[in-house]
Every structure is written in C-alpha cells, then in structure tokens.
C-alpha positions as CSV (number, residue, x, y, z in Angstrom):
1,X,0.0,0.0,0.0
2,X,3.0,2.2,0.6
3,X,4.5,1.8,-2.7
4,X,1.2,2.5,-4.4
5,X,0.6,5.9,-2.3
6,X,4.4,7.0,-3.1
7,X,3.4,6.2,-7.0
8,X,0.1,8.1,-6.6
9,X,1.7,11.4,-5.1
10,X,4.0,11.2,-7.9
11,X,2.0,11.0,-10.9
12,X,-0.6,13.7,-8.8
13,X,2.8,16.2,-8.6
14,X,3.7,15.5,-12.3
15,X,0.2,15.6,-13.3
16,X,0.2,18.9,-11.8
17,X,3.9,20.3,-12.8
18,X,2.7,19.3,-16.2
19,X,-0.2,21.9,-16.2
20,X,1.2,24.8,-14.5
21,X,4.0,24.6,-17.0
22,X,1.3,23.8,-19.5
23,X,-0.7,27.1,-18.3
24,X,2.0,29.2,-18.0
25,X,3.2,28.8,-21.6
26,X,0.0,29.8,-22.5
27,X,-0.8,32.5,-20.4
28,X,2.9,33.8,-21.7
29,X,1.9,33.4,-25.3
30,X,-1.2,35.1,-24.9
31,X,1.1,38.6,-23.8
32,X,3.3,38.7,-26.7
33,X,2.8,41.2,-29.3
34,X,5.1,41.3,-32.5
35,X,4.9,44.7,-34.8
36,X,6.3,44.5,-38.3
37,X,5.8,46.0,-41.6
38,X,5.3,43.8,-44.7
39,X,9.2,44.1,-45.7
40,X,10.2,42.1,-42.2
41,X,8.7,38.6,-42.0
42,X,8.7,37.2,-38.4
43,X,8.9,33.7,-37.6
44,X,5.7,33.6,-35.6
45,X,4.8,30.7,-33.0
46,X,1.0,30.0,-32.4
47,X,-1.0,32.8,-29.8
48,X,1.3,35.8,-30.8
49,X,-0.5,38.8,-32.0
50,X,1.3,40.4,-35.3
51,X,0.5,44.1,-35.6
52,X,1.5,44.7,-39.3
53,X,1.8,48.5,-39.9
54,X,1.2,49.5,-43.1
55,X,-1.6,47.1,-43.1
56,X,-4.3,49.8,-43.6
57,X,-2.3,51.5,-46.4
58,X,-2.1,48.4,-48.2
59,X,-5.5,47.6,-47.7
60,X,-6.2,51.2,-48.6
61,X,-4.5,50.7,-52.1
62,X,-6.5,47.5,-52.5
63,X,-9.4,49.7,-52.4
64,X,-8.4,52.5,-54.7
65,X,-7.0,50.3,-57.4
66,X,-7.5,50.9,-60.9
67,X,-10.1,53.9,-60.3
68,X,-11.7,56.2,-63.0
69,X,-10.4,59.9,-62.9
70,X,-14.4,60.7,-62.4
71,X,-14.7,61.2,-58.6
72,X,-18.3,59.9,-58.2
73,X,-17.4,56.9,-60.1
74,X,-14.6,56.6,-58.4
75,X,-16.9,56.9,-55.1
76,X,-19.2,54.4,-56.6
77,X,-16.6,51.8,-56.8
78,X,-15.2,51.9,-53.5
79,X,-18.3,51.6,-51.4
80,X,-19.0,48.7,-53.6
81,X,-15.5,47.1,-53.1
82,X,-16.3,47.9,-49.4
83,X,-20.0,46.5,-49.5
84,X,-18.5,43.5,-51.8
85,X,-15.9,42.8,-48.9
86,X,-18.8,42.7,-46.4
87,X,-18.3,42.3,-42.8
88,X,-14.8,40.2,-43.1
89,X,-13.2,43.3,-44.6
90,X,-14.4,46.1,-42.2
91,X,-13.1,43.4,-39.3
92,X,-10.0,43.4,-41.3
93,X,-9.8,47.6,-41.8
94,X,-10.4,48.0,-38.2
95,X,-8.2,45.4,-36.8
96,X,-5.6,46.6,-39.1
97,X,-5.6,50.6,-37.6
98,X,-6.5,49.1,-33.9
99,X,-2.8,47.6,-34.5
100,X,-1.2,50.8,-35.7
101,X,-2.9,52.5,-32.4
102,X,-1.6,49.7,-30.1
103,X,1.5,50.1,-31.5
104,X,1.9,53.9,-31.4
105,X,0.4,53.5,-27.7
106,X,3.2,51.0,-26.6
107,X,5.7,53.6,-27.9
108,X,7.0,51.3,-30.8
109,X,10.0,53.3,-32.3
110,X,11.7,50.6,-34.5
111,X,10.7,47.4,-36.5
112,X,10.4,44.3,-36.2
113,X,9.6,44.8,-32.6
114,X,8.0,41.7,-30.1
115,X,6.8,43.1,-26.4
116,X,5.8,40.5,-24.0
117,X,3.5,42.1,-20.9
118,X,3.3,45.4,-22.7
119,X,6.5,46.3,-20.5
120,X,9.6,44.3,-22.8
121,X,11.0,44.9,-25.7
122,X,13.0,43.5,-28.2
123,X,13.9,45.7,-31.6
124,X,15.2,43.9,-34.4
125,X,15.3,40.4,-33.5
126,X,12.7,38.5,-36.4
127,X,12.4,35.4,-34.5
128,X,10.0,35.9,-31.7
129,X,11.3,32.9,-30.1
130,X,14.3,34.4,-29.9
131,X,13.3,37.7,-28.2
132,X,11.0,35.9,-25.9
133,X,13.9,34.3,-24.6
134,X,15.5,37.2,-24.5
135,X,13.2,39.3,-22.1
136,X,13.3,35.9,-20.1
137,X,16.8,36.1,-19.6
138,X,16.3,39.4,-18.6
139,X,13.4,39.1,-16.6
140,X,15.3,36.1,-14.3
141,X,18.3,38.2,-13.8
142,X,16.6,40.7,-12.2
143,X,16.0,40.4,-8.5
C-alpha cells in the first residue's frame, strides 16, 4: 500500500507540474505582441498577435486600385468594393488601424519589434522565439 501511495503522489505532482507549466506557456503566449511591416517577416509561434503597420495603407490601395479619374465613379466603386468585402473586410480595416494605435500607444520606435506584458521589448530580432527568450533572460536576472 506504501508503494502504491508513493506512486500516486507522484503521478498527482507531475500531473500537476505538467499543467502549470502547461498554463503558463499559454498564459505567456497570450502577452506577446510582435509589430512589423510587410518588408520584415517574423517567424511567428502560435498565440502571438502580429500588428503589421502599413496594413491599412495596403489595404487602402486595395481599395483605390485601378479607379476612373471621375470622382463619383470613383466613389461608386469603393463603397461597392467595401460593401463586396462585407463584414470580413471592415473586421480586417479596423483590426488593421486598432494595431497601428496599439503600436503607437506601446511607444513602438523601431521594427520588427516583439513586447511581452506590454512592458519588454526587443527591436530587431525576427524570430520571436528568440526575443521571448530574451526578455526571459532578462526578466530572471533581475532580482
């Protein structure tokens, strides 16, 4: 019976280790933020929120494509384009500027940048991993 109590306790405490470090990985994903531009491609692990820039410019030239010189026609066109893109595109538009606000809020000066808890940052480093493990070194060496 002592042997099978010892083994119970131990699969409870792994059981358990398992899904705080299970939790906490997630909880950690779930504050990382990377912001980019479409010219700096991130290698981006699952649960990180990308904040591409000039998103709304590009989706702005998407928009204004090949329009007539006639500015009602020209009118015309985009609110059908807009209409045509339904509710998927104004999610899309607005996602896109709520990015470029987060961004601007967080004080972003330089690109690519990945901020975990809204309080880290690393410029320059594409691979989020990386910089994650960065700001973790960081955060463990100080007291």
């Amino acid at each position: 019976m002592l042997i099978f109590s010892r083994f119970n306790a131990w699969c409870c405490w792994l059981l358990i280790s398992l899904c705080v470090a299970l939790l906490s990985n997630l909880a950690f994903a779930a504050d990382v933020l990377a912001v980019v531009d479409s010219r700096h491609p991130l290698q981006v692990p699952a649960g990180v929120r990308i904040i591409v820039l000039d998103e709304p410019a590009r989706i702005e030239a998407q928009l204004a494509a090949n329009l007539p010189a006639d500015p009602s026609r020209s009118a015309a066109i985009v609110r059908e384009r807009l209409e045509r893109g339904g509710e998927a595109l104004r999610h899309r538009i607005a996602t896109s500027y709520r990015g470029v606000v987060d961004a601007w809020s967080l004080g972003v000066t330089t690109i690519p940048a990945v901020i975990v808890d809204g309080r880290y940052v690393v410029y320059g480093e594409p691979d989020i991993a990386k910089a994650i493990a960065r700001i973790e070194a960081h955060r463990s060496a100080q007291p």
